[in-house]
Structures are given as structure tokens and as C-alpha cells.
C-alpha positions in Angstrom: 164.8 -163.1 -27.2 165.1 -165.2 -30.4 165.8 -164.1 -33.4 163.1 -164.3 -36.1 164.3 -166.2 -39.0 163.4 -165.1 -42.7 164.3 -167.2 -45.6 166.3 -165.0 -47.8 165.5 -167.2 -50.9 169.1 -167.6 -51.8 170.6 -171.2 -51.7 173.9 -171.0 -49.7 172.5 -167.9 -47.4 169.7 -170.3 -46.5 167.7 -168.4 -43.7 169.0 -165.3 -41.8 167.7 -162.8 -39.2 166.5 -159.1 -40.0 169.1 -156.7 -39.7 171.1 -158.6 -42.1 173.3 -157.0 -44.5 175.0 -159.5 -47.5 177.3 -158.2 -50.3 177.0 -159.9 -53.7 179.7 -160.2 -56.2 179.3 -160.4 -59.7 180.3 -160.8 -63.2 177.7 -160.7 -65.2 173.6 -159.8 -65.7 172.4 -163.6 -65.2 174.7 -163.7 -62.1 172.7 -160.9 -61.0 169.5 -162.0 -61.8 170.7 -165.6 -60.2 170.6 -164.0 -57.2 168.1 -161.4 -56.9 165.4 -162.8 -58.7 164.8 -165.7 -55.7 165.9 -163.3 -53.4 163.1 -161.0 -53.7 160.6 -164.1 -55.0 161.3 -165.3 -51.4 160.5 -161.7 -49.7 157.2 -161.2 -51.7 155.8 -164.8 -51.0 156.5 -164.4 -47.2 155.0 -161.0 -47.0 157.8 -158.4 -46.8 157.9 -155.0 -48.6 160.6 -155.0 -51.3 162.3 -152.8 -52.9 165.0 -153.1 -55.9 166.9 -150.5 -56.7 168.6 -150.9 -60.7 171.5 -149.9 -62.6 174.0 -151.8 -65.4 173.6 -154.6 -66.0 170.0 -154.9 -65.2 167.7 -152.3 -66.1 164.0 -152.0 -65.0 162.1 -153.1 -67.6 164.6 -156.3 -67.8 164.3 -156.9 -64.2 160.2 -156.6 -64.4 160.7 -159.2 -67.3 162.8 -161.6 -64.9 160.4 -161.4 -61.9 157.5 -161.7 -64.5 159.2 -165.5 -65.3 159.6 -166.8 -61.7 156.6 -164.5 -60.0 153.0 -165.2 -60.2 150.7 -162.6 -59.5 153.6 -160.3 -59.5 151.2 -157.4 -61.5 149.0 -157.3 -58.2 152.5 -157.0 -56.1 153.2 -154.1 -58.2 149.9 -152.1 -57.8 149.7 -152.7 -54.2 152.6 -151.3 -53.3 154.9 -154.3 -51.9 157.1 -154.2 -54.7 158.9 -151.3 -56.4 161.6 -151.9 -58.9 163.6 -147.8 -59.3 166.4 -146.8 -61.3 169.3 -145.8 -59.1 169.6 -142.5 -59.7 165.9 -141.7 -58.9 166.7 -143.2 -55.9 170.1 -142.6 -54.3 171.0 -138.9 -56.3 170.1 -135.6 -55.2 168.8 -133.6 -59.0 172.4 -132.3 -58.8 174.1 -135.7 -58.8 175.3 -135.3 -55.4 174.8 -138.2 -53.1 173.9 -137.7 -49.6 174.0 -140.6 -47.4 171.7 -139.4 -44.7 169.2 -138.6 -47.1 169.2 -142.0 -48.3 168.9 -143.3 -45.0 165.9 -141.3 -44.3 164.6 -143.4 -47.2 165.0 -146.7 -45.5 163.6 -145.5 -42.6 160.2 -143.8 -43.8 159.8 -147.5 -45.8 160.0 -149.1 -43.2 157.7 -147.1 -41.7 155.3 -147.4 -44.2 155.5 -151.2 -44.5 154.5 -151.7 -40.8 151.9 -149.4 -41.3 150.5 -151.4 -44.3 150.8 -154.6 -42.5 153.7 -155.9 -43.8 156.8 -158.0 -42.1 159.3 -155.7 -42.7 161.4 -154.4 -46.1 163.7 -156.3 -48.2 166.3 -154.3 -50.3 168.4 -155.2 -53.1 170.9 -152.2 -54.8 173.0 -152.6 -57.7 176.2 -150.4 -57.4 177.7 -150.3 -61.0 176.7 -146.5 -60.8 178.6 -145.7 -57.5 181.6 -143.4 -59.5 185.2 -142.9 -57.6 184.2 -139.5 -57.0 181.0 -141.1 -54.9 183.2 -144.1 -53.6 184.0 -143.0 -50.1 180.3 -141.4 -49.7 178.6 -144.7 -50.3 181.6 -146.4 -48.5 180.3 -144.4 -45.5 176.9 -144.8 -45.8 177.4 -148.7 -46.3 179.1 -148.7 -42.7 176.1 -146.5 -41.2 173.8 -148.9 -42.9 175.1 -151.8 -41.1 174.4 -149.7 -37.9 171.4 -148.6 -38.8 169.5 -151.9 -39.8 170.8 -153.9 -37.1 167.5 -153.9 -35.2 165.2 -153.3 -37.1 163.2 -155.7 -39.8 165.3 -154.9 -42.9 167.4 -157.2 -45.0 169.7 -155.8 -47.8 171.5 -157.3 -50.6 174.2 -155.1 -52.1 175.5 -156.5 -55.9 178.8 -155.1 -56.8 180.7 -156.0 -60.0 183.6 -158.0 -60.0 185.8 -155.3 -61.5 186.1 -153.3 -59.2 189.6 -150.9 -59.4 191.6 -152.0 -56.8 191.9 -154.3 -53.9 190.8 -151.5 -51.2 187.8 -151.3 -52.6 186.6 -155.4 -52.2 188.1 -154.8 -48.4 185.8 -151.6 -48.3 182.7 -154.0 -49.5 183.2 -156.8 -47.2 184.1 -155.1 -44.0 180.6 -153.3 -44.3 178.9 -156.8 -44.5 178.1 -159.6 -42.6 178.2 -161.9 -46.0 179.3 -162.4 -49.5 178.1 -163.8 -51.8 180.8 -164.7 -54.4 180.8 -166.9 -57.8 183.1 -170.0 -57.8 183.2 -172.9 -60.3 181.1 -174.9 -58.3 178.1 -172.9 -57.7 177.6 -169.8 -55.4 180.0 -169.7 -52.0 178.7 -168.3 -48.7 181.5 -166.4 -47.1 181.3 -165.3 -43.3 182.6 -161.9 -43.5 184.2 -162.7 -39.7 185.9 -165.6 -40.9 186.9 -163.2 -44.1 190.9 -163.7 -43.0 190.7 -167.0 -43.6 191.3 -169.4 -46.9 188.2 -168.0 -48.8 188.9 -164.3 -49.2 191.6 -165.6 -51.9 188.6 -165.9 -54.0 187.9 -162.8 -54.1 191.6 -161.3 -54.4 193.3 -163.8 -56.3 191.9 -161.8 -59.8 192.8 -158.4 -58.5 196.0 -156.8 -59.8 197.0 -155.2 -57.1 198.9 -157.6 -54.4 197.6 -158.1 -51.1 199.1 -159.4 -47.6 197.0 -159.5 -44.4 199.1 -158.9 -41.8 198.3 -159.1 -38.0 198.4 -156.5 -35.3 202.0 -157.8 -34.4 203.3 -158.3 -38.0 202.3 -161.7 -38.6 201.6 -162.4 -42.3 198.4 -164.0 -42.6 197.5 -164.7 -46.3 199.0 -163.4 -49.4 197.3 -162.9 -52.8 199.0 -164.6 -56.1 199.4 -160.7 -57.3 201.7 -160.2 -54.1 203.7 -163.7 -54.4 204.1 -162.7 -58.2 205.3 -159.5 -57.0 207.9 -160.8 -55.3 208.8 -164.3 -57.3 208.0 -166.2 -55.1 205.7 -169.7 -55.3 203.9 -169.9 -51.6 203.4 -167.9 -49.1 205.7 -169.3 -46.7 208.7 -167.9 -48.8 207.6 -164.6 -47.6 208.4 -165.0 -44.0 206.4 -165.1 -41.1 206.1 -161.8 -40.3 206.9 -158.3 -41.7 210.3 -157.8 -40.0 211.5 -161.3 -41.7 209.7 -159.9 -45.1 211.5 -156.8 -44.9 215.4 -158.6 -43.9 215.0 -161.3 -46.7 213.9 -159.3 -49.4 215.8 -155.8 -48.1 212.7 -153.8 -48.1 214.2 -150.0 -47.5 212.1 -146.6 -48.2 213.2 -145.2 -51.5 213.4 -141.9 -49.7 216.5 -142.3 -47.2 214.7 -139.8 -45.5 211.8 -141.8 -44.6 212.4 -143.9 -41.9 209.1 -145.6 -40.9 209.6 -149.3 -40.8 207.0 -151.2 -42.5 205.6 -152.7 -39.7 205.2 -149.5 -37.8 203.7 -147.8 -40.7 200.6 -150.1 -41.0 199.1 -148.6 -38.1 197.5 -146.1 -40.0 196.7 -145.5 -43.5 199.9 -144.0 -45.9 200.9 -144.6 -48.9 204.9 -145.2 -49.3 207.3 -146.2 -52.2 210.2 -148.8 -51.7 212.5 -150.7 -53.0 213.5 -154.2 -52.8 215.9 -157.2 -54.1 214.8 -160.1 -55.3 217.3 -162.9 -53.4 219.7 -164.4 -56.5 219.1 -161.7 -58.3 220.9 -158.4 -59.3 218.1 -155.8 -60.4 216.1 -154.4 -57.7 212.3 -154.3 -58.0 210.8 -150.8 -56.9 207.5 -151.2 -55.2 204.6 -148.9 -54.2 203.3 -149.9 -51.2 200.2 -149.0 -49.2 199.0 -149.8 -45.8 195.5 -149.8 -45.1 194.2 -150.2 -41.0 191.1 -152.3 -40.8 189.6 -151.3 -37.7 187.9 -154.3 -35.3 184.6 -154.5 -35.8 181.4 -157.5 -34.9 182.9 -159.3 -37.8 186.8 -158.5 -38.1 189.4 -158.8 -35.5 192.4 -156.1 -35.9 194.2 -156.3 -39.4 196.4 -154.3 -41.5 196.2 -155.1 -45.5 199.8 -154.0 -47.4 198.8 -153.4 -50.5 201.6 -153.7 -53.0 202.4 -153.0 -56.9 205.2 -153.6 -58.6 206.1 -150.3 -60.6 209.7 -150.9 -61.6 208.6 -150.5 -64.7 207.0 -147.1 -64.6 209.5 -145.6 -62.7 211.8 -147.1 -65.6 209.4 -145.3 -68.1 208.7 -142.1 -65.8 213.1 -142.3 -65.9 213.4 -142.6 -70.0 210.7 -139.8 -69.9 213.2 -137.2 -67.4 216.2 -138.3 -69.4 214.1 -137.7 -72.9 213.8 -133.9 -71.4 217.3 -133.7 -70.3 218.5 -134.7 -73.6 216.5 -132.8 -76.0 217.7 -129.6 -74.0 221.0 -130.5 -74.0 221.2 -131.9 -77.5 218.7 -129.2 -79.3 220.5 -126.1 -77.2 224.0 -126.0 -78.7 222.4 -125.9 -83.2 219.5 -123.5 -81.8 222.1 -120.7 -80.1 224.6 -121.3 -83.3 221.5 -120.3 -85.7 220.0 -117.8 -83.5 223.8 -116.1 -83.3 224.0 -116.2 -87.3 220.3 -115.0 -88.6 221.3 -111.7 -86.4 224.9 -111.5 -88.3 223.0 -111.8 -91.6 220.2 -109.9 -91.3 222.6 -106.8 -90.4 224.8 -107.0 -93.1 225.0 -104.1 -95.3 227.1 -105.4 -98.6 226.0 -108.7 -98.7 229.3 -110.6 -99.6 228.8 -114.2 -101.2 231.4 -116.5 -99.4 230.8 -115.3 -96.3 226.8 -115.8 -96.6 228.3 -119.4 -98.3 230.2 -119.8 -95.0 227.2 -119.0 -92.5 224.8 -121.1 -94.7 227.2 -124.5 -94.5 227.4 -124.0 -90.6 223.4 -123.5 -90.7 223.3 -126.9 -92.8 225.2 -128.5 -90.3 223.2 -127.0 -87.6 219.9 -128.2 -89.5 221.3 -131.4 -90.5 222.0 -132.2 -87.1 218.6 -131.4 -85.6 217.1 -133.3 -88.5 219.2 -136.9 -87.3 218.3 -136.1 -83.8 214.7 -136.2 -84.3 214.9 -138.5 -86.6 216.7 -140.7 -84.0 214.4 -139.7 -81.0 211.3 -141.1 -83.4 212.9 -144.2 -84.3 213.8 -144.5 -80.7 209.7 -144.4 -79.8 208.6 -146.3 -82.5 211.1 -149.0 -81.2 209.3 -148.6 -78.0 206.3 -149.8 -78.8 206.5 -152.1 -81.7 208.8 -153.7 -84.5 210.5 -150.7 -86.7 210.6 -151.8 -90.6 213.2 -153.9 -92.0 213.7 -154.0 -95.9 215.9 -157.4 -95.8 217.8 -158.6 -99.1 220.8 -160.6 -99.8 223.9 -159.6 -99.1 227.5 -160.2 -98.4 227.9 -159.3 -94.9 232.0 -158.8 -95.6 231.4 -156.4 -98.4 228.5 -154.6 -95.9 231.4 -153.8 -93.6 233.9 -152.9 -96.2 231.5 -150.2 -97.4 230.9 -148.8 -94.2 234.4 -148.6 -92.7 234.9 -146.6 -95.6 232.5 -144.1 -95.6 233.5 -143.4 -91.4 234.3 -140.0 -91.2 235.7 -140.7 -87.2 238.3 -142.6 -88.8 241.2 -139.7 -88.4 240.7 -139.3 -84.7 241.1 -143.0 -83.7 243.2 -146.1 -85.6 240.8 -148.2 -86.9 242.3 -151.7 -87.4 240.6 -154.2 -89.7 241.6 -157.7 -88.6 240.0 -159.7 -91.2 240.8 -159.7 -94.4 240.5 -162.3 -97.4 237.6 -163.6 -95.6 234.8 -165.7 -97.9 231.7 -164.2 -98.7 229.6 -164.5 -95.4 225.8 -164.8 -97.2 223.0 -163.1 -95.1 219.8 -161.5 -95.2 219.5 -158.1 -93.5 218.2 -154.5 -94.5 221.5 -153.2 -94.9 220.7 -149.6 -94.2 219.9 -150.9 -90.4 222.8 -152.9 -90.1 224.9 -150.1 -90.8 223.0 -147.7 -88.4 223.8 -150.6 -85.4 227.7 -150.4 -86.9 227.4 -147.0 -86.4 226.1 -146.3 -83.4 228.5 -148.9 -82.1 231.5 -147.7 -83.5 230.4 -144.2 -82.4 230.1 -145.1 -78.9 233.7 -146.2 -79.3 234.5 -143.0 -80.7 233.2 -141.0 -78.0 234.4 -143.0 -75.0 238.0 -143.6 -76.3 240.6 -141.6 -75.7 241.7 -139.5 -79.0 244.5 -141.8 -80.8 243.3 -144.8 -79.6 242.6 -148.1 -81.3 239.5 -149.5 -82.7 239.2 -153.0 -84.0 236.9 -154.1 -86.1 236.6 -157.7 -87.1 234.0 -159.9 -89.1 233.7 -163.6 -88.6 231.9 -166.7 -89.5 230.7 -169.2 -87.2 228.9 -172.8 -87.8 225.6 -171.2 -87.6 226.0 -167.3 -87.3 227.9 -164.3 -88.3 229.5 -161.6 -85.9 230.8 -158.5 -86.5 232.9 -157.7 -83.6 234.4 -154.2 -82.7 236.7 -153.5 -79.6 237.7 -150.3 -78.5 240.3 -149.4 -75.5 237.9 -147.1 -74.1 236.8 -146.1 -70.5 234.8 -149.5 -70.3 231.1 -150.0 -69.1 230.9 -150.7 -65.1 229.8 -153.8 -63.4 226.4 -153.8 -63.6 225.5 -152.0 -66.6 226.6 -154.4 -69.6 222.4 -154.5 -70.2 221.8 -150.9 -69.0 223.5 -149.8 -72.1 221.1 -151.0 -74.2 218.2 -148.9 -72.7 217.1 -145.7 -74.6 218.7 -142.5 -72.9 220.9 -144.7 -70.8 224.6 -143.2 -70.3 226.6 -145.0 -68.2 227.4 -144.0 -64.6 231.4 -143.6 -65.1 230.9 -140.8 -67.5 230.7 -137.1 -67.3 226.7 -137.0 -68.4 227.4 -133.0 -69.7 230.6 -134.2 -71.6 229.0 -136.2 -74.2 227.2 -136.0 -77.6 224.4 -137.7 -79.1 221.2 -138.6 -77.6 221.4 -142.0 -76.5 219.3 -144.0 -78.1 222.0 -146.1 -80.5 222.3 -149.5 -78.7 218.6 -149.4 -78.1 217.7 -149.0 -81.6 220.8 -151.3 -82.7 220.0 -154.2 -79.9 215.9 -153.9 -81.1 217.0 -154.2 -85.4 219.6 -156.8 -84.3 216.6 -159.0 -82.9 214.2 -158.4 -85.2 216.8 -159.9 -87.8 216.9 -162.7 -85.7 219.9 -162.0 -84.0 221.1 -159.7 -81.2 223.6 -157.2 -79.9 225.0 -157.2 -76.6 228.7 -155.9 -74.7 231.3 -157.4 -72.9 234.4 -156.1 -71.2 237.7 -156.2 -73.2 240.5 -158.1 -72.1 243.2 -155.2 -71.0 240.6 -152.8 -70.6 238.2 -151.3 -73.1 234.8 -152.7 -74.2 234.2 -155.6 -76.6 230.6 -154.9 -78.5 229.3 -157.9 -80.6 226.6 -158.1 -83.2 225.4 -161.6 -84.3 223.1 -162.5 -87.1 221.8 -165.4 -88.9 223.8 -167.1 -92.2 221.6 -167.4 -95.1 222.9 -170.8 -95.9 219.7 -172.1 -98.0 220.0 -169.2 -100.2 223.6 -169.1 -100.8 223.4 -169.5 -104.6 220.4 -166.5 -104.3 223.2 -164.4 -102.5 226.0 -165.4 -105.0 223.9 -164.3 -108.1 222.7 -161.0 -106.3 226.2 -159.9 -105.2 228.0 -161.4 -108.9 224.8 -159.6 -111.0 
């Protein structure tokens, strides 16, 4: 029998059978009212019972006002019955919130019952799901997919607007494989996609905006399409750089389970929904990207052929954060444990003595000093170290002589007796720059420091300033244990202790470099390692001259 045709009002869906179920994208409220307003013009003109069903972005009142425009007679719709606009939660909530998806099907049903028995053609729905909540998501998914079921022979179109934001990637596939359309936005005009043809070239415009990267794969492994999200993720350009299936995907890029434990293959692991972390390496590149990566089945339906989704997201850097975070912990126990038990150990010795005498209470209150003192620069460094984090720390910049900067400070070392420090310039001009001198001699420090602490006891340490045509550098060399292959950068992270070290043999909390490299830069300059010829590592600060303003510098130093 032939299918009767009703005109759904909407340019690119043109006419379509009842029973047919369309998804509608959108951005905004006049996409909405774009759409819906012909939509259910179309319905009321050819004698269908309609019903529109509101939420954000268009209320009642506002969709009254919009039918109002392109409707006449649309009062004497309204008081016979054949149009109803609702609010949504009047019409899909239970008093409780709850949602129940065979109650709301009930609905449909008793409507259209009512709408035969009032002579009409049938019932034309529109519902607009900015109210669906993640906690109702898989409900309403649910009920979307027994909607499609449910309508499929009898006289019923529906029009389901979602908003473009939607959180992830699984959602849109959760939308579109419950429909036989959508409707999405483009810069020419509205497109019409076939929901059957979804694999194809025109579900990138739908995916293309979402974070989250996507890869259709078939049910042997065959990539299909690729979202930019998922070639960004893995820097790459096209699509064919991927591979041409998941087992070439997996050898190019070295795709292995971060648990070693876990030894599901990727392609065997699509055949059903789970949720896996992984790492990978980009080709030509050192650093390994660490990936979450989720596969999602999509069952075969009357639209969809069998197809796995991989949905993928690049969360190297949260695991680096989540890291920082476990290291932060480890630190502050270890570095806040040793002052705490030293106090804790001398308020009892005080408190119980009898005859108070003076230089020992002198004696226990320079060790609590120290102990105090030391918790004070280690939260005063862990601060810094977060405010560095997330923004620019302050710099207090005036002239200076960068030679006399480093005088002073070698000086005042008070590591000096434990190593030989070994100046190698000397009668060196006045090198003129600009810097908050405080800051440059916290870099110097933590440098030297580092030295200090990863040095055998009697070692050397040079230290040596120099000029070049258009920089300074302050170079110091030590004859240390050395930083691995691998790690010259790593060094500079906060908490990061390099992997040739005894982690529990070694002071301070780690934050130095990173602090030192971040006021480095923000003067303009930077701070990085090398290794030392004979062994040893070679740390160099650079910073800008102040050439324009020598004269300025001059008069400040001379003055």
C-alpha cells in the first residue's frame, strides 16, 4: 500500500510519510523558531492535531507570539483544540521530577486517539530537549528509541530540537541513531541528513565542533571517518595518516593499554561498550601522549549498518596535573614531617622542665626557629609554585649590574664550605640589565642548590657570567650525578625529581627550576640544562642586555 505523504512544512525535509521521526539541531531561539514555526504552520493548514511541547530557548508565550506572526486564525486553532503549545515539564515530568517514558508514551497514544476521534489526520509533535538533564539522559535516550518503534505505523510525525552543545560526542550518536533525519545548520541554509547514510561525509558536520575525537570504525576494523578533534589528537592533517584500519592505527602510533595488565586489543574491545585508558607516541616525536579512549557499539538498525565509534581524548595533560597533584602530597609529607616531629619532641622537653635554665631554653628555641623558618620557605615556595601555575608571578625590575648581582650572591652562599665553588670570571665590564633582582637570585639559588644536593660533598662548582652580542648568561656547572636522557625538560616541571635519584634521599620540595625557568621568561629570557662535558650538568640562565639604557644603569649603580 502507498504511503500517504504529508508536507512537513520544512524546506529541505520537503514531504514525508507518517511515522516519521526527524532530529533538529540547533544553536539558537530563531533557529528554533526557523524550523518549527513552518513546521507546525504546515500541520495546522493540512488538518493535523499539533502539539508543541517548550522549554529554553523558547518559552510559550514567545512561541504563541511566533505562530501569532505566520498563523492566521491561529486563536480559533487554539480554542478548538488542534493546537496546544505546553511547557515541558507539565508534560514529560511526573510532580516528583522523575521521568517515565512509558507514561509519556501513553500520552502520544491517547492523542492520537483523540485526534481521530475529532476528525483530524493525525498528530504532529514538536519537543524541545534543553531540559533533558544527564541524570534523565539515558531515560529519554530510551524512550527516543521506543518512540521510533512506536510511531512507525501510525499517523504521527515528531520533530525533536536538541541544542548544539550537547556534552559529548555519545550524545549526538545517541540523537541521530534514534532518528530517521536531521536537521542541521550549515552556512548555506538548513542541510537534510539521511540518518542511514549518517557514516558518510555529512556527519562531520555535526562532530567536527565537538571536543571529544571521534573515529567510525567498521565491524572488521576499518576506519571510516575521523573528526578534526581525533586527527588533532593525534597530529595528524587527514585521515589517511591514521591507517586503514585499527590494527595499522594501533602499530603506527604504538597504541598499548596503560595498564600492562589489560590486554584487550583495541579492535577487540569495540565490540562492546568500555571505557579504557592508553598510551601512545606520536611518530618523530619523544613525549608520549596518554589517551582515554572509549568504544561505543552501535547496534544495526533500519537506518545504520554495524559500527563501532572510538571516542578519544587527549588527557596527557591531566594525568600530568593529577601527577603534580600525587607528588604535591608526597612532598608536603615528606618535607613538613621531619620540623613537625623536631617541635613536637621539644615542646614536651620544655614543658617538663622544672628549673628553667636560660641557654638551654636559648638552645631549643634556635632549633624551633630553624624548624619554623623552614616550614615558613616551604610554604612560601609551594605558593609561589601555584601562583606560577596559573599566571605571571610579580617582577619588581630595575637597573642593575648583572656582574655585581652575582658577586653579592656568591657571597652570601652559605653551601659554599661543602663544595669548591670556582668563579671563572673576573674583571668582567659591567653587564647592564633590567631584572627584579630578588628573583634572579632565587633562580641562582635554586640552581646552585640543585648542584649542591646532587654533587658529591667536595666537589666543584663553577660559576661563570658572560656577555654575549645580544644577551647575558650566567652559567653554573657542577660535576654532579647528571640529569638522564630524556629529562633535560622534565626538570623544569614542579615536583619533578629526576629518575636516577634516591626520591627519599633528598631535600627540598621541588619546585626551583619551575619557578626559576617561569621568572627567567617572564624577564624575557629563559633557563634551561645541558649535560656537562666529563660528566656533571651545565645549567644556563640567559637574559636580555639593557643596552638603550646603559647610561640609566651607569648612573643607578655609580649613585
Amino acid at each position: 500500500m502507498e504511503q500517504e505523504i504529508r508536507d512537513s512544512g520544512v524546506t529541505p525535509l520537503g514531504g514525508v510519510p507518517w511515522g516519521t521521526h526527524v532530529c533538529h539541531f540547533y544553536d539558537t531561539k530563531a533557529e528554533v523558531l526557523e524550523i518549527l514555526v513552518p513546521y507546525f504552520r504546515a500541520g495546522l493548514e493540512n488538518d493535523e492535531c499539533c502539539v508543541w511541547v517548550c522549554s529554553d530557548p523558547v518559552g510559550v508565550e514567545e512561541a504563541l507570539d511566533a505562530l501569532q506572526e505566520a498563523v492566521p486564525g491561529l486563536q480559533r486553532y487554539l480554542e478548538t483544540g488542534q493546537l496546544e503549545v505546553v511547557r515541558f515539564d507539565g508534560w514529560y515530568l511526573k510532580r516528583d521530577g522523575s521521568f517515565e517514558a512509558e507514561e509519556v508514551l501513553r500520552q502520544w497514544k491517547m492523542r492520537l486517539v483523540h485526534a481521530r476521534a475529532a476528525g483530524y489526520q493525525g498528530v504532529r509533535v514538536a519537543g524541545i530537549t534543553s531540559w533533558v538533564e544527564n541524570r534523565l539522559w539515558k531515560a529519554f535516550k530510551d524512550y527516543e528509541a521506543s518512540l521510533s518503534g512506536a510511531i512507525g505505523k501510525d499517523n504521527i510525525l515528531v520533530m525533536c530540537s536538541y541544542p548544539c552543545s550537547l556534552p559529548t560526542a555519545s550524545h549526538v550518536v545517541d540523537v541521530v541513531r534514534n532518528h530517521q533525519y536531521a536537521l542541521v545548520r550549515s552556512e548555506t541554509g538548513w542541510d537534510l541528513i539521511e540518518c542511514g547514510r549518517f557514516w558518510e561525509r555529512e556527519w562531520e558536520s555535526l562532530f567536527d565542533d565537538i571536543e571529544e575525537g571521534v573515529l567510525v570504525v567498521g565491524r572488521r576494523g576499518e576506519i571510516l571517518a575521523a573528526n578534526r578533534s581525533l586527527l588533532k589528537c593525534f597530529r595528524v592533517k587527514s585521515m589517511r595518516e591514521l591507517g586503514s584500519d585499527l590494527s595499522e592505527l594501533t602499530a603506527k602510533f604504538r597504541l598499548r593499554p596503560e595498564d600492562p595488565h589489560d590486554h584487550v586489543p583495541l579492535l577487540e574491545a569495540t565490540s562492546s561498550d568500555r571505557r579504557s585508558n592508553y598510551l601512545a607516541t606520536i611518530p618523530e616525536g619523544r613525549d608520549s601522549i596518554e589517551l582515554s579512549i572509549r568504544t561505543v557499539y552501535v547496534c544495526p538498525t533500519t537506518y545504520f549498518s554495524e559500527r563501532h565509534l572510538v571516542l578519544i581524548r587527549d588527557v596527557t595533560e591531566i594525568r600530568r596535573l593529577e601527577r603534580m597533584k600525587d607528588r604535591f602530597v608526597q612532598v608536603m609529607g615528606h618535607e613538613m614531617k621531619n620540623p613537625i616531629q623536631v617541635m613536637n619532641a621539644l615542646v614536651p622537653l620544655m614543658n617538663m622542665m622544672e628549673t628553667p635554665d636560660i641557654s638551654t631554653i636559648r638552645r631549643y628555641a634556635r632549633t624551633l626557629h630553624t624548624q619554623i623558618t623552614q616550614l615558613s620557605s616551604l610554604i612560601e615556595d609551594l605558593l609561589t609554585a601555584c601562583a606560577a601555575e596559573d599566571r605571571d608571578l610579580l617582577i619588581l625590575r630595575r637597573p642593575a649590574d648583572l656582574v655585581d648581582l652575582v658577586e653579592d650572591w656568591i657571597d652570601s652562599l652559605v653551601s659554599v664550605k661543602r663544595h669548591k665553588v670556582i668563579r671563572l670570571f673576573s674583571n668582567v665590564e659591567r653587564i647592564p640589565v633590567f631584572v627584579d633582582g630578588k628573583r634572579i637570585r632565587g633562580i641562582l639559588t635554586a640552581v646552585f642548590e640543585n648542584a649542591v644536593n646532587y654533587s658529591p660533598e667536595g666537589t666543584r662548582i663553577w660559576i661563570d657570567v658572560k656577555r654575549e652580542p645580544s644577551c647575558a648568561l650566567v652559567i653554573i656547572e657542577d660535576e654532579g650525578v647528571g640529569i638522564p636522557e630524556g629529562e633535560m625538560e622534565r626538570v623544569f616541571q614542579a615536583f619533578y625529581r629526576g629518575s636516577n635519584i634516591d626520591q627519599s634521599d633528598t631535600d627540598g620540595v621541588g619546585v626551583g627550576l619551575f619557578i626559576g625557568k617561569k621568572v627567567a621568561r617572564q624577564h624575557g629570557g629563559d633557563l634551561w640544562a645541558e649535560k656537562r662535558h666529563g660528566g656533571g650538568t651545565r645549567m644556563i640562565l640567559r637574559l636580555p642586555l639593557l643596552e638603550e639604557r646603559v647610561d640609566l644603569v651607569s648612573s643607578a649603580m655609580d649613585g
